[in-house]
N, C-alpha and C positions, 0 to 999 in steps of 0.2 A: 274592719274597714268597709263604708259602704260599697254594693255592686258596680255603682255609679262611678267612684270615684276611681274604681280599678279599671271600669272600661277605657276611661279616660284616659287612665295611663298606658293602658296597652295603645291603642289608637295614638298617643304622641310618640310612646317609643319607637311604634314602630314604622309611622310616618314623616320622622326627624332624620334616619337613617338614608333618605330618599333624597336623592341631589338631583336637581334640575337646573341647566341652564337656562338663563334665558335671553337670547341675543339682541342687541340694539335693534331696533327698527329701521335705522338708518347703515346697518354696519352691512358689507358685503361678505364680510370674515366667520370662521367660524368659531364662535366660545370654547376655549380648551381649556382645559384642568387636567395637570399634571405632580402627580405626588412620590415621594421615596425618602428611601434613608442612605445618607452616604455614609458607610461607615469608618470606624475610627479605624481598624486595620487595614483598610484600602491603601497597596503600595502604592499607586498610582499619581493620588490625588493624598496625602497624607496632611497632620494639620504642619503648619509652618511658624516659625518666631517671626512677625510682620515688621517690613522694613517703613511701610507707609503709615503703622500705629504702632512705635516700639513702647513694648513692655505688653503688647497682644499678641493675639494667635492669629491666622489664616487657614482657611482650607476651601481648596476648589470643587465647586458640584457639579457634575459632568449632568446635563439635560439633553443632550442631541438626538435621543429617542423619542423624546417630547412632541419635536413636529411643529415647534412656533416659528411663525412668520412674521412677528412683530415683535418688542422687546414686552416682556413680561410684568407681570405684580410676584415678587417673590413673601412667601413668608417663613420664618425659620426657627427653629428651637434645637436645642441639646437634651439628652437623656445620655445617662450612662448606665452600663450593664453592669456596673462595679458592684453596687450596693443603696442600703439605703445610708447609708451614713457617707456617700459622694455627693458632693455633686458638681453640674457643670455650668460654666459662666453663661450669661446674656448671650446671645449672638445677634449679630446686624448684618444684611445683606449689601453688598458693595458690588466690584466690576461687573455687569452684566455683559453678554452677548451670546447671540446663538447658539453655540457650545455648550453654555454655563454660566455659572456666576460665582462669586467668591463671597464667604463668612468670613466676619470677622468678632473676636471678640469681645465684650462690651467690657469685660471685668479685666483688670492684668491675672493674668495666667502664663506660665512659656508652653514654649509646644511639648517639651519634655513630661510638665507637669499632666499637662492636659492626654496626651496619651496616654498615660500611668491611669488615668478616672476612665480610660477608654468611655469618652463621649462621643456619640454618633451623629450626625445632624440631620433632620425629620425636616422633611421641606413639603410646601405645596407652593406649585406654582401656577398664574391664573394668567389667560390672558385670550391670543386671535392664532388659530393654524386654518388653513384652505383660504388665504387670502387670493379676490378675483380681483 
């Protein structure tokens, strides 16, 4: 492999890893990014059989560490610790507010099922905290 083409790649991998916000010019707010994994054992927030999408799952993401002052951009996905021969359904972001928000399933699954693949949900959330 040429020298060149290694520099290069050291230089992207290890300038890609690098997050930088960068705030409206207009916005008084400040850019927040907030990330975590709510996991499938959580007694608190556990998944649920959803009464608003039957034949789905639910489960609540507790963010109130996060610090937003505005209602958020959520993004979500499933992993399970099961295996590789698991895996877990689609997820879609639903009720938002200050506290949190709520997944829902994209795929049918029951909550029974979906606990048994113990899938976790991997969330980043983007948005405005220190609003003046």
């Amino acid at each position: 492999m040429p020298l060149s083409l290694i520099l290069l790649l050291l230089i992207s991998l290890t300038t890609s890893t690098n997050l930088k916000i960068i705030p409206s010019s207009s916005s008084t707010c400040t850019p927040h990014i907030c990330s975590g994994v709510a996991l499938h054992s959580d007694p608190l927030f556990t998944w649920w059989d959803s009464g608003s999408y039957p034949g789905h799952v639910g489960k609540r993401v507790d963010i109130r560490t996060c610090g937003f002052t505005t209602l958020a951009v959520v993004t979500v996905t499933a992993r399970t610790r099961k295996g590789a021969n698991k895996t877990c359904p689609g997820l879609f972001s639903g009720f938002m507010n200050g506290g949190g928000f709520n997944v829902y399933s994209v795929n049918e699954i029951s909550a029974e099922e979906i606990r048994a693949v113990k899938c976790d949900v991997h969330w980043i959330v983007t948005g405005y905290g220190d609003c003046q």
